[in-house]
N, CA, C and O atoms as a MOPAC input file, in Angstrom:
PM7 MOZYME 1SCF
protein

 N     94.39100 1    56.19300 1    63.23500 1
 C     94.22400 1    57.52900 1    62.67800 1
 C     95.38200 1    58.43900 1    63.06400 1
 O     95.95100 1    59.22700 1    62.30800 1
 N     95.59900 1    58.25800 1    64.10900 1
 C     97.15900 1    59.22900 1    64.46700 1
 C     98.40700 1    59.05300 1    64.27600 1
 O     99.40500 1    59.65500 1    64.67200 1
 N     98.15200 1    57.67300 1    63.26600 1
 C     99.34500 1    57.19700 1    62.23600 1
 C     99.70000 1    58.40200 1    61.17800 1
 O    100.81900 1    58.66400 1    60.73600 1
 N     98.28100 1    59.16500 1    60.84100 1
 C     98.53300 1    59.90500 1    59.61800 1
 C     98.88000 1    61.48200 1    60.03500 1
 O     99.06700 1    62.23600 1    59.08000 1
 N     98.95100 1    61.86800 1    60.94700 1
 C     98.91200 1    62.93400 1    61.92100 1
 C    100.95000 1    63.19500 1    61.68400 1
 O    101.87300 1    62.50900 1    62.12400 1
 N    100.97500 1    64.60000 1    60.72800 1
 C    102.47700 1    64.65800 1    60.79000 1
 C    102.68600 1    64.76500 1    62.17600 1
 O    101.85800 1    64.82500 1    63.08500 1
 N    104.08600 1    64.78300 1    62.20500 1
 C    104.92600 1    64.68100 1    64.06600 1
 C    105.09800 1    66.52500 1    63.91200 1
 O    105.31300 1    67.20000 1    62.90500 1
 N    104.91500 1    66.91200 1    65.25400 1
 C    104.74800 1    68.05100 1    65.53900 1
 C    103.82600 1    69.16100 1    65.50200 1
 O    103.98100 1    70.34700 1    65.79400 1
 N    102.54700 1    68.32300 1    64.95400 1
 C    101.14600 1    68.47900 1    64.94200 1
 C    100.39500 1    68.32500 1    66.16300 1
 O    100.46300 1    67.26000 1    66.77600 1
 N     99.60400 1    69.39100 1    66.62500 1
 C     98.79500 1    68.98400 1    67.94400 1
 C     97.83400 1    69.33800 1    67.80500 1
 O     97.58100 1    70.53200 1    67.64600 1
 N     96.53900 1    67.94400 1    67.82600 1
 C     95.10500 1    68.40000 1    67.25300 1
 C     94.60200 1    69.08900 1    69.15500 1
 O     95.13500 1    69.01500 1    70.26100 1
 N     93.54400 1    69.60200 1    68.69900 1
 C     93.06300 1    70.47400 1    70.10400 1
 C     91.69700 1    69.68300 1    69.82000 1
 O     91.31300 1    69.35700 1    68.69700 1
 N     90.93000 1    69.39400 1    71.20200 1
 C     90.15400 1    68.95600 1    71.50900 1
 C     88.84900 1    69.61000 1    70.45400 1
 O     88.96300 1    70.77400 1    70.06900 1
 N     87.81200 1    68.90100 1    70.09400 1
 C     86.36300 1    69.45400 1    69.19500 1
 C     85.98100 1    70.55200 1    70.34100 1
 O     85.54400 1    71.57000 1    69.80500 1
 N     86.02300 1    70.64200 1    71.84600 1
 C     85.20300 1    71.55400 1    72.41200 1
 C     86.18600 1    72.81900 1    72.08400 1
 O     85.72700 1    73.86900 1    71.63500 1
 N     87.49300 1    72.64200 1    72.33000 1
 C     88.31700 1    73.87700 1    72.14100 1
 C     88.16600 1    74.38300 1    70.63100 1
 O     88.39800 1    75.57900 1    70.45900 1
 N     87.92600 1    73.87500 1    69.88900 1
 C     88.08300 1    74.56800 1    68.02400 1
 C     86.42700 1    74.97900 1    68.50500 1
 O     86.58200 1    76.16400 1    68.79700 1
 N     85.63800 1    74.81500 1    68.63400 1
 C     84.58000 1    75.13700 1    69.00800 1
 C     84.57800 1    76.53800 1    69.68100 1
 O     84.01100 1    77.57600 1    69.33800 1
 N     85.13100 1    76.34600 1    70.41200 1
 C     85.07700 1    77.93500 1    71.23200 1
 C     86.33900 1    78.87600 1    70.57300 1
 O     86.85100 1    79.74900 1    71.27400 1
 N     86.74400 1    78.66900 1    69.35500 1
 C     87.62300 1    79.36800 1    68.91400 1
 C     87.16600 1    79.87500 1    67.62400 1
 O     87.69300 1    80.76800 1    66.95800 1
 N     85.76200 1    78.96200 1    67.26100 1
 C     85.07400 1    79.47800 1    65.86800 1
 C     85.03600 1    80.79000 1    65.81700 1
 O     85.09000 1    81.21700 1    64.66300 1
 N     84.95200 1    81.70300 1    66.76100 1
 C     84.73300 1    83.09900 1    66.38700 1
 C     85.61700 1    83.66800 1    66.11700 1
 O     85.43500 1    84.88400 1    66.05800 1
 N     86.47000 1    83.35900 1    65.93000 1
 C     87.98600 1    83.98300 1    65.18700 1
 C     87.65000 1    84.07100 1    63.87700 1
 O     88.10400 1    85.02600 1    63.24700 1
 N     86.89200 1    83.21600 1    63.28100 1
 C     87.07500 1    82.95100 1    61.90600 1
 C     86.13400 1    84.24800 1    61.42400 1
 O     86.41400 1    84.77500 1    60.34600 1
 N     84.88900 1    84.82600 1    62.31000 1
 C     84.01500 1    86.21500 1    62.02900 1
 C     84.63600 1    86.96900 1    62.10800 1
 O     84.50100 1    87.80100 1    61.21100 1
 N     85.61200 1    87.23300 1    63.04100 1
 C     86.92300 1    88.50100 1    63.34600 1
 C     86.94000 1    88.76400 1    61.97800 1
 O     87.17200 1    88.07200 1    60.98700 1
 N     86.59700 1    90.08400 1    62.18300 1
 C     86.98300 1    91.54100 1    61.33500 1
 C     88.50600 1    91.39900 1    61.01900 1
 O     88.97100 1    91.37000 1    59.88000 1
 N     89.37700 1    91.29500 1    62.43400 1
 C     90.57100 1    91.68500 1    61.99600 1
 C     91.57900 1    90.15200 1    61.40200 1
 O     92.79300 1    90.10700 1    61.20400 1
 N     90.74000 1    89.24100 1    61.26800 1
 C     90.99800 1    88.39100 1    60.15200 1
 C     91.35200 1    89.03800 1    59.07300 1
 O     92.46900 1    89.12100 1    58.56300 1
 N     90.30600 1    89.51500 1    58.72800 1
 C     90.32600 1    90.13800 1    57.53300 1
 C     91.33400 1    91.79500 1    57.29600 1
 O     91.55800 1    92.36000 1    56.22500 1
 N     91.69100 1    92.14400 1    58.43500 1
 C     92.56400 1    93.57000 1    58.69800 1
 C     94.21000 1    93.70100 1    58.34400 1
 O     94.80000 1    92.66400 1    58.03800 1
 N     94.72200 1    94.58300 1    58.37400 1
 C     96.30800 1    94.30700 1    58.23300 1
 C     96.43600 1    94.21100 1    59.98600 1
 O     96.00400 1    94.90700 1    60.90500 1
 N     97.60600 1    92.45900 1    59.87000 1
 C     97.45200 1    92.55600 1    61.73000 1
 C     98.81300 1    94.04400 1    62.18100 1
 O     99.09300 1    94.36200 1    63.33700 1
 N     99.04100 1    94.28700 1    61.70700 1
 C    100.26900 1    95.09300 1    62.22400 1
 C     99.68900 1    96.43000 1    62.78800 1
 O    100.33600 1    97.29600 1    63.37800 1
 N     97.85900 1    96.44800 1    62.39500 1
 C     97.63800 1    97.15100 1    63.11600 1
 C     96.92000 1    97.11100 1    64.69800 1
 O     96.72900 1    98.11700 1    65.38000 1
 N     96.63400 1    95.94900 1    65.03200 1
 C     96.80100 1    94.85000 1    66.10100 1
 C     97.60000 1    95.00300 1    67.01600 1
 O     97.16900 1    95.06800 1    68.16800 1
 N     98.42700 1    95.06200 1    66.85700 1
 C    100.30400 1    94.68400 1    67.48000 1
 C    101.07600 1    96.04200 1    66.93300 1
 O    101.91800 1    95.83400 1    66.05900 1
 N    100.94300 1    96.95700 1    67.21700 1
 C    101.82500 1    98.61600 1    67.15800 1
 C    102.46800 1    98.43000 1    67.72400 1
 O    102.45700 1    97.73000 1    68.73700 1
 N    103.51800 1    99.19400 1    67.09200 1
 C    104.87700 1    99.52200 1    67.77800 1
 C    104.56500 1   100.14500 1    69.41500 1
 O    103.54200 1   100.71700 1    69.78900 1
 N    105.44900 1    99.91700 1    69.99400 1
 C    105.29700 1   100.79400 1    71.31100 1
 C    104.62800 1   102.12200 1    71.10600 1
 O    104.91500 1   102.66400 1    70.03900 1
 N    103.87700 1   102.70500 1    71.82100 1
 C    103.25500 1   104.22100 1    71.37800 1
 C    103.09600 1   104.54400 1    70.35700 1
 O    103.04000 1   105.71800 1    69.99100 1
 N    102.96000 1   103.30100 1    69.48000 1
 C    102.03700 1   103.63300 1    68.53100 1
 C    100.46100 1   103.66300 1    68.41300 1
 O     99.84900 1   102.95900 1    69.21600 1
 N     99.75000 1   104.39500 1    67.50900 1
 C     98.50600 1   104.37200 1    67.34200 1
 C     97.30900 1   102.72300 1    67.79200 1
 O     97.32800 1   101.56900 1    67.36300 1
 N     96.78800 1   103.14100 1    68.39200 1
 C     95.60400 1   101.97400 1    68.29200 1
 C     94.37800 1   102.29100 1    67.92500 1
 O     93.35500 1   101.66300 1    68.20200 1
 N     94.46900 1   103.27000 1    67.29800 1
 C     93.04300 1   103.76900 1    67.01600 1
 C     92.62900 1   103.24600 1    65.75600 1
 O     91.46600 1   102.84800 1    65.68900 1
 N     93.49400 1   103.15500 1    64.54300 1
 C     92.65600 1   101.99300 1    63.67900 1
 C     91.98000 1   100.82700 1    63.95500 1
 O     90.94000 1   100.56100 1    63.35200 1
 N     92.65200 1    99.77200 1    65.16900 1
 C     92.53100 1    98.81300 1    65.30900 1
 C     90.96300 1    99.00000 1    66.19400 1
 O     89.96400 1    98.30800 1    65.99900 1
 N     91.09700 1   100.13500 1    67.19500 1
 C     90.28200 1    99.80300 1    67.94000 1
 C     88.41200 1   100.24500 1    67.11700 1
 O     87.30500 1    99.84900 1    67.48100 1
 N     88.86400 1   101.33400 1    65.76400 1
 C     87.63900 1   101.84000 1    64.88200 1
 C     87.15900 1   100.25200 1    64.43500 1
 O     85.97400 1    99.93600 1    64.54100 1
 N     88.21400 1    99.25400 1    63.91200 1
 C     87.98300 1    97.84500 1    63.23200 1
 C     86.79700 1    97.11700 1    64.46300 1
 O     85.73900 1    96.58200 1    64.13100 1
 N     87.25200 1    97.25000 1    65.79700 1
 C     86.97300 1    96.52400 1    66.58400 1
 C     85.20600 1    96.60900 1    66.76800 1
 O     84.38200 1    95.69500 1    66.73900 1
 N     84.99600 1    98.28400 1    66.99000 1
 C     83.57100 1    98.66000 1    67.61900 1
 C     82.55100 1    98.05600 1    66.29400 1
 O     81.36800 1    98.20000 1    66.60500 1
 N     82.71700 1    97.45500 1    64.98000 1
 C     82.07700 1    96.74400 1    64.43100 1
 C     82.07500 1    95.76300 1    64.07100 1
 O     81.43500 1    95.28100 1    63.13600 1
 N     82.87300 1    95.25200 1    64.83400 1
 C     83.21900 1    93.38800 1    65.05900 1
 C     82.06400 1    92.56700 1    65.85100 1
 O     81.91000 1    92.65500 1    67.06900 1
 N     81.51600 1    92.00600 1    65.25900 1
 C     80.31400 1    91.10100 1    66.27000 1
 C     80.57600 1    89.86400 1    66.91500 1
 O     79.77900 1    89.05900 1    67.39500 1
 N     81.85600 1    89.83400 1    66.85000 1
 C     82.65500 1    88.87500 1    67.59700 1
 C     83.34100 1    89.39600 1    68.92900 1
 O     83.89100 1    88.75900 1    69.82800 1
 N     83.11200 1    90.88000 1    68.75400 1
 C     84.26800 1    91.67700 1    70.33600 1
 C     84.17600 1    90.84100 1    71.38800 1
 O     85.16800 1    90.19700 1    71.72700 1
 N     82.78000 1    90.70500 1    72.17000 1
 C     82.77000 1    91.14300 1    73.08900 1
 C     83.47100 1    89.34600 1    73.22800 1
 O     83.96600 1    89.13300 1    74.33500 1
 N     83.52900 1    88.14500 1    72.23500 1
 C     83.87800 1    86.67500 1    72.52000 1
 C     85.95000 1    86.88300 1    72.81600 1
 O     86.79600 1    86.30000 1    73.49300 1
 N     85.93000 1    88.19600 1    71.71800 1
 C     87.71000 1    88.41200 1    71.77400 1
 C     88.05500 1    88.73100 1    72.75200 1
 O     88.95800 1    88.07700 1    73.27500 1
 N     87.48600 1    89.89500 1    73.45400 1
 C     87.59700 1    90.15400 1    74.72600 1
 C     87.92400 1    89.31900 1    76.38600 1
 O     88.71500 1    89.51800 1    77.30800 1
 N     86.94000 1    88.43200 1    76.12900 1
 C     86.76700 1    87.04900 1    76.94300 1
 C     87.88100 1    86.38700 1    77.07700 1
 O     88.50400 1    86.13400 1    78.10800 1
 N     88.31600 1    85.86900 1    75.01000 1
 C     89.85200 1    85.41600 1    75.05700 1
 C     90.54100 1    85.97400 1    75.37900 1
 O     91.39800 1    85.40700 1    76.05800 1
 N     90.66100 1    87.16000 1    75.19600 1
 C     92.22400 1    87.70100 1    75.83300 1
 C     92.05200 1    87.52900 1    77.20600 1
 O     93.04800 1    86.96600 1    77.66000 1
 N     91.33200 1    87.73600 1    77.95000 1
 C     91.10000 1    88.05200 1    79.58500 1
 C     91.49600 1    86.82700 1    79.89800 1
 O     92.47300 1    86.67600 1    80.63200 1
 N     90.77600 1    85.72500 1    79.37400 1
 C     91.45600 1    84.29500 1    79.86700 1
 C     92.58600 1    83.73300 1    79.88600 1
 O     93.21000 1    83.18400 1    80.79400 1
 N     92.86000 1    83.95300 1    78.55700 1
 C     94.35000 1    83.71800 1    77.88400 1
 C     95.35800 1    84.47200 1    78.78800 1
 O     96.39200 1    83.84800 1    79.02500 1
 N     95.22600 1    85.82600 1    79.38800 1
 C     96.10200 1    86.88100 1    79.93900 1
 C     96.74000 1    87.56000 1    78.41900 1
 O     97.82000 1    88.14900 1    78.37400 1
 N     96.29700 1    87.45400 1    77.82900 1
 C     97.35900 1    87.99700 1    76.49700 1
 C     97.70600 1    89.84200 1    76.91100 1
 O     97.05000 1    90.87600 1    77.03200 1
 N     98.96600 1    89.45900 1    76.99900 1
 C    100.06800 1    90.79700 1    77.04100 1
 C    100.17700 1    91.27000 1    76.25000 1
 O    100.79200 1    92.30400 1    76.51400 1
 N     99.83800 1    91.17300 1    74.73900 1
 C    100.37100 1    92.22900 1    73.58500 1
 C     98.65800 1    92.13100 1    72.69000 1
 O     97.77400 1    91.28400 1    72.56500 1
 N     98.96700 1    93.87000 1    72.12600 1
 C     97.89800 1    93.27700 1    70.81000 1
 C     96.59600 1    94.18500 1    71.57300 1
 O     96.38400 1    94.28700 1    72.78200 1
 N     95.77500 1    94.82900 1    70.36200 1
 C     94.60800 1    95.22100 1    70.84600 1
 C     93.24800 1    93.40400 1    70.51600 1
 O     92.97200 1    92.60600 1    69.62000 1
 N     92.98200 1    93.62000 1    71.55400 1
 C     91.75700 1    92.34800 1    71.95100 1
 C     90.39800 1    92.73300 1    72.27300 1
 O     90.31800 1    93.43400 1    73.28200 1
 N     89.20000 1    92.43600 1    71.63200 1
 C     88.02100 1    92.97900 1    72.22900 1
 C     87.91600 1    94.31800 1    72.24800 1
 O     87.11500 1    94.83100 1    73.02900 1
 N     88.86800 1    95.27700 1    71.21700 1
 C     88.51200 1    96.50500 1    71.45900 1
 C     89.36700 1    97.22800 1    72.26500 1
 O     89.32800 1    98.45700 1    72.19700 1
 N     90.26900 1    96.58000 1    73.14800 1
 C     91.13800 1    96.99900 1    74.20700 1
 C     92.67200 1    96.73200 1    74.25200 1
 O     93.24900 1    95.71500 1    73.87100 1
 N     93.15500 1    97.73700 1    74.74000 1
 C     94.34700 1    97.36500 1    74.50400 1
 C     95.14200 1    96.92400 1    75.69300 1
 O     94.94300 1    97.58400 1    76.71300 1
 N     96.05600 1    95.88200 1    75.77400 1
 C     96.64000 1    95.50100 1    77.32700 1
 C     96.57600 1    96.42400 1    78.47700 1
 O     96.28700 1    96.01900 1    79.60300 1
 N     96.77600 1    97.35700 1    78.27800 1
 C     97.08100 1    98.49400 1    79.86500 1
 C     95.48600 1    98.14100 1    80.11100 1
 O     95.15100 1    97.53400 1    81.12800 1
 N     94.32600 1    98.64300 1    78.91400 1
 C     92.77500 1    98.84600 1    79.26900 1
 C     92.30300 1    97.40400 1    79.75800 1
 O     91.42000 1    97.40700 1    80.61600 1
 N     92.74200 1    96.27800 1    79.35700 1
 C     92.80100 1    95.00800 1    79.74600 1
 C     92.61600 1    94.88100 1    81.33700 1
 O     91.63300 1    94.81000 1    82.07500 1
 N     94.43400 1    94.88800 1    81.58700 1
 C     94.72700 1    95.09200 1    83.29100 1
 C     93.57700 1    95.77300 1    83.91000 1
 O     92.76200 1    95.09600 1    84.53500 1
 N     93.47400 1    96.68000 1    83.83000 1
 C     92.64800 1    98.22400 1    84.42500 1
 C     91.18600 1    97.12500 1    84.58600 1
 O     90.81500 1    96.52200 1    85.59300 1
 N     90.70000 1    97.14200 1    83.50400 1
 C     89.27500 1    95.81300 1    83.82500 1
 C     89.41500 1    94.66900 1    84.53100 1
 O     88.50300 1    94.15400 1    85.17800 1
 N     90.50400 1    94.25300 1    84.43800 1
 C     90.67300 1    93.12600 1    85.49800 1
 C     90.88700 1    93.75300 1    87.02000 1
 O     90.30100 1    93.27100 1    87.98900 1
 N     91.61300 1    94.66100 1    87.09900 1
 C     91.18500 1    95.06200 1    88.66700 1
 C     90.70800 1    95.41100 1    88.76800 1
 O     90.81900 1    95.74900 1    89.94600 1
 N     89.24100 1    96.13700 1    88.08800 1
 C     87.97800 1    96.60000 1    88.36300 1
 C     87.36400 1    95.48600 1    88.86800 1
 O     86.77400 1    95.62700 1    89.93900 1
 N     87.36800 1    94.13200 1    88.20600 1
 C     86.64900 1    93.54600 1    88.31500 1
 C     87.02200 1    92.27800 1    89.44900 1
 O     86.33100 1    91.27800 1    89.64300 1
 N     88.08700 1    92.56800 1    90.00800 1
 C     88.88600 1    92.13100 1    91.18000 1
 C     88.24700 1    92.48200 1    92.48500 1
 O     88.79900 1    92.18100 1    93.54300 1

């Protein structure tokens, strides 16, 4: 079977696509991402209005925290609010 597998393809384990299904409910699937990823001091307040009716937040949230993701509003939050929860919770 991994005869047919183009080269530079990397399948991810069934448990990992599994715990990534909730991407596919993400709201901001469906959003323009550029409002996601702002310019420096730019606005996050669209992204974060998209977020508070996402029924996926609180799983995005989780990912980013795990992941460490440095850029990008996640779960509603944006990196600085990220950090700040992680040493709360430190």
């Amino acid at each position: 079977m991994t005869d047919s597998i183009p080269a530079g393809v990397t399948l991810l384990p069934l448990s990992e696509v599994e715990e990534l299904g909730w991407q596919e409910q993400a709201l901001c699937a469906q959003t323009d991402p550029e409002a996601f990823f702002p310019e420096k001091g730019g606005s996050t307040r669209e992204a974060k209005r998209v977020c508070l009716s996402c029924e996926v937040r609180v799983d995005c949230l989780e990912y980013a925290l795990e992941q460490d993701e440095r850029f990008g509003i996640w779960g509603g939050l944006s990196e600085r609010e990220r950090r700040r929860l992680k040493k709360r919770a430190i």
